[in-house]
Structure formats: structure tokens, C-alpha cells
N, C-alpha and C positions, 0 to 999 in steps of 0.2 A: 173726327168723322170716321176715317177706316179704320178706327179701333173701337167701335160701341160695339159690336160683336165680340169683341174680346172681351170687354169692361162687365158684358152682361152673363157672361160665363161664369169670369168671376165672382160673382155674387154667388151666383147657384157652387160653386164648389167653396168658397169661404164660409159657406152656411151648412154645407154638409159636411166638409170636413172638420170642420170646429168640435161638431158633436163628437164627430169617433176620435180623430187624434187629443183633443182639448182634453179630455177625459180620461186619458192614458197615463197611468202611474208608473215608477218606477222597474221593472224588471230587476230583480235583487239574483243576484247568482248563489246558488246552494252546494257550497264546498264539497268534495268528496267525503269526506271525513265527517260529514255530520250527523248528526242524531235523528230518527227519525221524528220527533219532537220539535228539535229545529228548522229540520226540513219543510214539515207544515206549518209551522209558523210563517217563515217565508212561502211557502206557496200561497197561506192563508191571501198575506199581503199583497200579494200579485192579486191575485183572484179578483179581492176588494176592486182594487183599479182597476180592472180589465172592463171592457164595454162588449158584453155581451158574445157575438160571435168571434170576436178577438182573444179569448180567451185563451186557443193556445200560441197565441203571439206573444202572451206574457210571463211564458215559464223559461226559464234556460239555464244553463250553468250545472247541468248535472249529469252522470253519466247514464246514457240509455240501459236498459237488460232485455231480457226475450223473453218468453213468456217459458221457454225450456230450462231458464238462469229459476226462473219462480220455482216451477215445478222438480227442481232437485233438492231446494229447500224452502217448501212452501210456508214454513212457520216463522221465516224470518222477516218480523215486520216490517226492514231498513228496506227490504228486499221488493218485499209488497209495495212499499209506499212511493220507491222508482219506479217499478212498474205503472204505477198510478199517473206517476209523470209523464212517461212512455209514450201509454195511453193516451194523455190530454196531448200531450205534442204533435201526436199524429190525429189529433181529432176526433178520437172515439169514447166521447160520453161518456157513453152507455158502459162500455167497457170500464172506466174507472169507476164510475158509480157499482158497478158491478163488484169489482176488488173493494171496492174501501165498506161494502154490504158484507162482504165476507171476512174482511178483517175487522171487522166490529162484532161482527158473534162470538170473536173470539175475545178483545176487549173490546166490551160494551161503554165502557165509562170513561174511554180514553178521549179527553172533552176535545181538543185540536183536529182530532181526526173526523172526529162526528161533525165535528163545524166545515169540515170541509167538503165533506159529505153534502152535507145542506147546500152547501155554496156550489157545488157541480152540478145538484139537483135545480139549482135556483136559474142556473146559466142554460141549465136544459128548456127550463121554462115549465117543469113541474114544480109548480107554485106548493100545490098539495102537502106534495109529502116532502118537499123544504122545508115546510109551516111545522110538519112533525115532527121531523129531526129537529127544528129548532127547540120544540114544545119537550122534548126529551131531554133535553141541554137543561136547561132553567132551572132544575134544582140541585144540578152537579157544581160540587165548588168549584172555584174560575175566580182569576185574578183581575183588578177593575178591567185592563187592556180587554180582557176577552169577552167579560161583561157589556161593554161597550159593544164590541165586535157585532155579540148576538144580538142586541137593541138595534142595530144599525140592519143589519139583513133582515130581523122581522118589520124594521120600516118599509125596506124596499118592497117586499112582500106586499105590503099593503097598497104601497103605491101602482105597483102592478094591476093589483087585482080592482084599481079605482076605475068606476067605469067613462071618466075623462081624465085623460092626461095630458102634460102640457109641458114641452119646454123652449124657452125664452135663450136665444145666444145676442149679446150686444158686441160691438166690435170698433172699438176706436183708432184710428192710422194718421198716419202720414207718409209722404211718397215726396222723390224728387225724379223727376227724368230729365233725359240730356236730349229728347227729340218728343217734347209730350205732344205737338202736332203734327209728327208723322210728315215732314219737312220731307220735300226728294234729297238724295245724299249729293245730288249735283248741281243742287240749287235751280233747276231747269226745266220746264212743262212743255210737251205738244200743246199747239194751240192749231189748230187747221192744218194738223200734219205738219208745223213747223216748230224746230224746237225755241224759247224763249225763256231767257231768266225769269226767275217768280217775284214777284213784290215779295216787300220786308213782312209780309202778315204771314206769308205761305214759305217763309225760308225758317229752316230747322228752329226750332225754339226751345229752350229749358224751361223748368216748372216745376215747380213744387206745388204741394196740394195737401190737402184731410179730406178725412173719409170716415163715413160711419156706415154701420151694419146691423140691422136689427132683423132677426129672424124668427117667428114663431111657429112652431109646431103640434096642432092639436091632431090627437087622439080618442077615438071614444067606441069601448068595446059593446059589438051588436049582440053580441050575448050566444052567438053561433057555437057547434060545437067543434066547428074548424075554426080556427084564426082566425076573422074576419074583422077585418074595423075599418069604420072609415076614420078619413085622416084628411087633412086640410093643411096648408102651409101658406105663410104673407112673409114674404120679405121687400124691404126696403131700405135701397143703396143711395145713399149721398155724395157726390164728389165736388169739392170747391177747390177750384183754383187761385194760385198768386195772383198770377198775372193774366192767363190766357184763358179770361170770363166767358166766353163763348162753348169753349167747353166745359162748363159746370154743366152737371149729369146727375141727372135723378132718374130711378128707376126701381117700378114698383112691379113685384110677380107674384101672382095668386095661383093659387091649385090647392083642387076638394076633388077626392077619389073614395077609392076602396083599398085596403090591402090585404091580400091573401097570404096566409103562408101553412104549408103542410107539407108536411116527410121531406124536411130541409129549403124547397124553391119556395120560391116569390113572387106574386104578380101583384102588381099596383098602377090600375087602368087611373088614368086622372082626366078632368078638364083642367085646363091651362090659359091664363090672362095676365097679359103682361103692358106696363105702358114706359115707358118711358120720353122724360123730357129735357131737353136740349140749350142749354142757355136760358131755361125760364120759359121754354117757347115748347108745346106740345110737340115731338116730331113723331111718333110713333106708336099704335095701337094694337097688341097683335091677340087672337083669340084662337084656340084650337082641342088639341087633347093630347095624352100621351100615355104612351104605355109600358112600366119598368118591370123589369124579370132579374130575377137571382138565380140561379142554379149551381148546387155542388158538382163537381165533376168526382173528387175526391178529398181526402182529406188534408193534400196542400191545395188544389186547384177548385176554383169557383169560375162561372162565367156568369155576366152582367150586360144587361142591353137596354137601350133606350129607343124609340122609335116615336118620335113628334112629329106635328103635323099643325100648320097654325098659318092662320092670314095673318099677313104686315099690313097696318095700314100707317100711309106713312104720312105728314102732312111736310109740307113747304114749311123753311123759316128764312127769318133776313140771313143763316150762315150757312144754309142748304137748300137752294131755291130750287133745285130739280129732287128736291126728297121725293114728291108724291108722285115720280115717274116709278118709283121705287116698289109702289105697293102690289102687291101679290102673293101666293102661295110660298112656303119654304117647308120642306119636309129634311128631316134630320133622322139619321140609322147609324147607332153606334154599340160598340161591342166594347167590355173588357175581360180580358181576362187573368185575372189573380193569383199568382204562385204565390207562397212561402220556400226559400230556400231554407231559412231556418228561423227560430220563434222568436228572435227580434227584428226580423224584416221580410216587406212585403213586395215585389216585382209586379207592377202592373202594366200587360202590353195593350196599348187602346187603339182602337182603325173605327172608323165610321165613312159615310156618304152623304152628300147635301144635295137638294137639287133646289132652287129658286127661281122661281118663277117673275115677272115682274112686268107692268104698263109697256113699259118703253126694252124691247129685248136687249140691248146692250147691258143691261143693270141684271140679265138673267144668267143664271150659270148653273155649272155641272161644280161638286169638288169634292174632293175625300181630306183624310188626317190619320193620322199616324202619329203613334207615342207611347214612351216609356218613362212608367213611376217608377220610384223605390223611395220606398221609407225605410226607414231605421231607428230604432227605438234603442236609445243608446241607455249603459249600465245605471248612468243616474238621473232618467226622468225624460231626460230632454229626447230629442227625437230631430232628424234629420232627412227632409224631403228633393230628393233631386228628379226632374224632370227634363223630357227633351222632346221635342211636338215639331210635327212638321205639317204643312197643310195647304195644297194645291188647288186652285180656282181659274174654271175657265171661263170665260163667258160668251153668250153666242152669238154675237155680231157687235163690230165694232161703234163707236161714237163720232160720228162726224165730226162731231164740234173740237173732238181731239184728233184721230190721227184714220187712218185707212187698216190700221192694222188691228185684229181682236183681240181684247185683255188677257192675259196671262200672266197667274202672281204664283209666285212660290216663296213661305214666309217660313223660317226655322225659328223655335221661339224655346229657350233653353233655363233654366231658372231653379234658385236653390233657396229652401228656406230651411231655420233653424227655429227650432219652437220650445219652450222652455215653459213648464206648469209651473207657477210660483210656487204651490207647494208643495215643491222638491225641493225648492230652496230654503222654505220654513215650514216643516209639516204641523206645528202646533198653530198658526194662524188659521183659523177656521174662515176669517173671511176668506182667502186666497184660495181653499177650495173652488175649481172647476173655473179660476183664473189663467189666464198661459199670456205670455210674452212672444211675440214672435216677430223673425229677422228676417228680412226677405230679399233677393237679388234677381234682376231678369232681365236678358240680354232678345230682343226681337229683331229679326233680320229678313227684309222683306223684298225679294226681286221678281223682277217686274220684266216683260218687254216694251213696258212705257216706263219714260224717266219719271210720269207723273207719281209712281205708284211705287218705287225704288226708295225704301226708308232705311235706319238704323234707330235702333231704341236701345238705352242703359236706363235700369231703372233700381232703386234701392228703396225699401219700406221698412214701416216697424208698427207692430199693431199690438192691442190689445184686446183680450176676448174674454168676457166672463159669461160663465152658464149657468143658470138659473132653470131647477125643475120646479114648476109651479101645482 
């Protein structure tokens, strides 16, 4: 029960992070001593995997220059073609699109570079004259590898420019926890202001479980000459338990908006509907809207924001008979914001506000959160997620039926996961494409000024995620 908040997070971040990290190919390092031939070769490769604005999160291993290193020996193409890395590292496009324009006039027919070319233009999101560079390539000799290469970009090309797109993430799990019903850690509850052991149903319990994750994401371009599309999202979360059947949890979230995007920000106004059910038993309806923003700050720094707003309506079951005292307003304001220290990893610091509203005021509260990402996109594929979340809840008047005192929780929730693409492990299996493996650990610690609300949670998972562009 004081974890469906948590549980329904999850869903929304295992469904949006599947897409960007699940998609993330290996980061290959490009020796000092290499050719500029080689070099694009490897960069080509990164490129391929990189998911879009991640692009320069996927270069590394080479030594930076300045643009006053170029301009002493401007005809040195080894010279140029760092620069060009330079560039992508710190973000600036346009600027390598720019060098690798002018290092082509001078070779025109150098086929690695012109593909890369395409592929910066392609990340830009000028489909156009991607399409040209490619269409320039086509009659130049090229070995099957890179034959292949340019087949593969002129698909995506296409798939871009289709005016619906669609992509499918499924997600298979398992979980074991050593407190899956949030047990007090002193075995002991206010009951009328007095404290009282718990029965054997309400004392810490273990559990193991599955889980599935179906997520799909439609797209469909309004033909605008800005960005515009609308976009719709269904996901739907499964959880079954061993032993502790009361918490089996389904929960389904819908949203149909708009997304804008121009001279790098982002707004995506949505409606939002969400239900979830509780042991087989409806316990919760919720309807509202929300509205998401992107903004560059610069080229390591982005900030991010969410701002929801949605009615809970809650119903009564035989394992939460005061739910529907529960139903009311809840608005949600959260921020992040995004560093890169360097281009295999990303630092994200997250703070938001909640206010809840509800029937009965004791179930109503004030709360904020607090927390830091970091990913790491390690040399061979895999990637490493550590987290640390803290998040304080008050509420505004206490519950008779418990104690004279009003609720006050503060819960630290800390957790590591390790993520692994299959293929990185076998790049020639075509099924294992946009496959990943992932390891996961999470430590929840939850204090209270009531013993009823004073938990500990250890938790270990391991999932599976395939991605499907339809």
C-alpha cells in the first residue's frame, strides 16, 4: 500500500529509460596514433548507436585540439577530423557539420567521411540533405560493411520522414524483497495513541514476484513547418506476487498531447489517465493533464520539467477500506537538471514539490524530493546507473484512529542498476538487436514519527527489455 506511489513511477521511468539507455551501443575509444580513416570508422560506429541527442555522450578516447591547433595546419586532415570530435563533444553540430563541409571540398570521395557527414546531418535532424549526402555515396566504391552502413541510414531516413511512427518496448522481470509489505521495523503500530504489536499479516514479510512492461509510443507528423506532432503513449504494468496476493498490482497510463520542438527546447502539453488495480479489486482512477519542457542551457547542461495535475479517485477494497477517504487533487512540479562531466556520463540533479489534496485531511499533505543520477556508459556497451532519492511528506492533521500526533515521513531510497545490450555481447545476432539485460539493487529506508510508517526495504531484480520500432 505505501509503495503504489513508488511502483507507479516506476513504470513511467522503466518505459522512458528503456528507450534512451536500451538503445545505447558501445563507446569504442580512438587511440592517439590513429588514422584518420580509422578514426571515422570508430566514430562512424558510435554514431550508428547513439539515440539522438545523446550523440555526444558517445565519442571519447581521443585527444581534444582548438580551433588555433587547426588553423596553423589547416590542410591536416588527422587535424580536422579531431576537431570534428571536439565539436560533437561539446555539442556543436552545426560546427562539425561545418569542418567535415569543408574537408570534403577538398576530398570529395573520401567515402567514411561523407558518411559521417550524413550521419551529423541526420542527428541534426536535416533529413534533406542527409538524404543527399547519402545519394552522393551510392556510386562510390565501398566495402559490403559500409554498403550495409548506407542501407541502414537511408532506412532510418525513411522511417523519420513516415508520417506515423511507432515504438513498442516489452519488459520481462523478476524481484525478491526482504520487507515487500513495508512491515514497521519494530513490528509495532499506534492504535488510539497507544503503541501495539502488529498481527502476523502486517509483520515485515519477504517476496518475490514477476513483472511485465508493455509500453507503446505513437507518433504522427502534422505536417507543420516547426516540429510539431502529436504523440500518444499506453503503458501497462503487471506485478504478481509469491505469496503476498493482496499486492498483485496492475496499472494502466494513458496520454495523447502535442510536441513541439524548435531552436533546441521542448514542450509537450498532454492529457493524462491513469487506473490502477489492487489485488483484482479497482482501487484507483486518476484524470488530469500535464505539461513537459526541455531546455538547453548549454552544451554540457540541459534543464527538464514536469508539472501534473490530476484527480485520484480512489475506491474502497476488502485490503484498504479507508482508500476512498483518499480521493482528491494531487499536483506534482519537478525539475532536472542534466550535466555531462564527460561523454560517457551523465549527472542528473532532480528536486520537485507535491501538494495532495484529499476527503478526509489527515490523507492530505505538503512534500518535496530530492535526487541524484549518474549514468555511465562503460568501454563495452554496458552502462551503469547509480541513484540516491530522498523525499519528505507531511501531512495536515493527524488520524484519530492512530495517534494525536501528525504524520511525518522521511524515506532515502538508494539503488544501482547495471544494464547490459546483448548485442555487445554478440553483435552478429540481429535478433538481440535493441535486446538489453539488466541487474538491479535498491535499498528503501523510511522514517516516520509514527512506528506505523517506519519500514526498511532490500530489494534485487533482473529484467529483460526488447525494443521494437514498428
Amino acid at each position: 500500500m505505501k509503495r503504489l506511489a513508488y511502483l507507479c513511477l516506476v513504470v513511467c521511468v522503466a518505459s522512458s529509460d528503456a528507450e534512451v539507455v536500451y538503445a545505447q551501443g558501445a563507446p569504442v575509444a580512438s587511440p592517439e596514433t590513429e588514422q584518420p580513416g580509422q578514426a571515422a570508422e570508430r566514430a562512424l560506429e558510435q554514431l550508428e548507436r547513439s539515440s539522438g541527442a545523446n550523440l555526444q555522450e558517445r565519442l571519447g578516447g581521443f585527444r581534444r585540439v582548438t580551433y588555433a591547433e587547426v588553423l596553423s595546419d589547416p590542410d591536416n586532415l588527422d587535424l580536422n577530423y579531431r576537431w570534428v570530435l571536439t565539436q560533437i563533444q561539446d555539442g556543436n553540430l552545426k560546427g562539425a557539420a561545418a569542418t567535415l563541409e569543408r574537408m570534403l571540398l577538398v576530398r570529395p570521395k573520401m567515402v567514411r567521411m561523407r558518411m559521417l557527414y550524413a550521419v551529423v546531418l541526420l542527428k541534426m535532424g536535416d533529413f534533406e540533405h542527409a538524404q543527399r549526402e547519402l545519394e552522393l555515396l551510392e556510386p562510390l566504391p565501398m566495402n559490403a560493411r559500409s554498403r550495409a552502413q548506407l542501407k541502414g541510414y537511408q532506412d532510418q531516413i525513411r522511417r523519420n520522414r513516415k508520417v506515423y511512427r511507432s515504438v513498442l518496448t516489452l519488459n520481462v522481470g523478476a524481484q525478491t524483497d526482504s520487507n515487500r509489505n513495508s512491515g514497521p521495523d519494530s513490528n509495532q503500530a499506534l492504535v488510539g495513541n497507544i503503541r501495539q504489536s502488529v498481527g502476523a499479516a502486517s509483520k515485515k514479510t519477504a517476496d518475490q514476484g514477476f513483472s511485465s512492461i508493455l509500453n507503446l509510443q505513437v507518433e504522427r507528423d502534422l505536417g507543420s513547418q516547426e516540429d510539431l506532432k502529436a504523440v500518444a503513449g499506453l503503458t501497462y504494468f503487471h506485478a504478481q506476487q509469491e505469496d503476498l496476493e493482496n499486492l498483485d498490482l496492475q496499472v494502466a497510463k494513458f496520454d495523447l498531447g502535442f510536441r513541439l520542438r524548435r531552436s533546441g527546447w521542448e514542450l509537450q502539453p498532454q492529457l493524462v489517465a491513469d487506473a490502477i488495480d489492487l489485488s483484482r479489486e479497482v482501487y484507483q482512477r486518476s484524470f488530469g493533464a500535464q505539461l513537459l519542457g526541455k531546455l538547453p542551457l548549454s552544451n554540457k547542461l540541459d534543464l527538464s520539467m514536469n508539472l501534473r495535475s490530476v484527480y485520484e479517485d480512489y475506491d474502497s477494497t476488502p485490503d484498504a477500506t479507508t482508500a476512498r477517504d483518499r480521493s482528491g487533487y494531487r499536483t506534482d512540479f519537478k525539475l532536472d537538471l542534466g550535466f555531462r562531466p564527460r561523454l560517457d556520463q551523465r549527472l542528473t540533479f532532480k528536486a520537485g514539490v507535491s501538494r495532495k489534496s484529499a476527503q478526509k485531511t489527515y490523507f492530505s499533505l505538503l512534500g518535496w524530493q530530492a535526487g541524484l543520477n549518474h549514468l555511465w556508459v562503460l568501454p563495452t556497451g554496458q552502462f551503469l546507473i547509480s541513484s540516491v532519492n530522498l523525499k519528505r511528506e507531511k501531512y495536515h492533521r493527524n488520524q484519530n484512529s492512530i495517534g494525536e500526533s501528525r504524520r511525518r515521513d522521511f524515506q532515502t531510497t538508494a539503488g544501482l542498476t547495471l544494464g547490459i545490450p546483448l548485442n555487445s555481447l554478440w553483435s552478429q545476432a540481429r535478433m538481440l538487436r535493441g535486446m538489453s539485460l539488466t541487474l538491479n539493487t535498491e535499498v528503501v529506508h523510511s522514517r516516520s514519527n509514527l512506528p506505523n510508517n517506519e519500514y526498511k526495504n532490500l530489494k534485487f531484480g533482473v529484467s529483460l527489455t526488447k525494443r521494437f520500432e514498428l
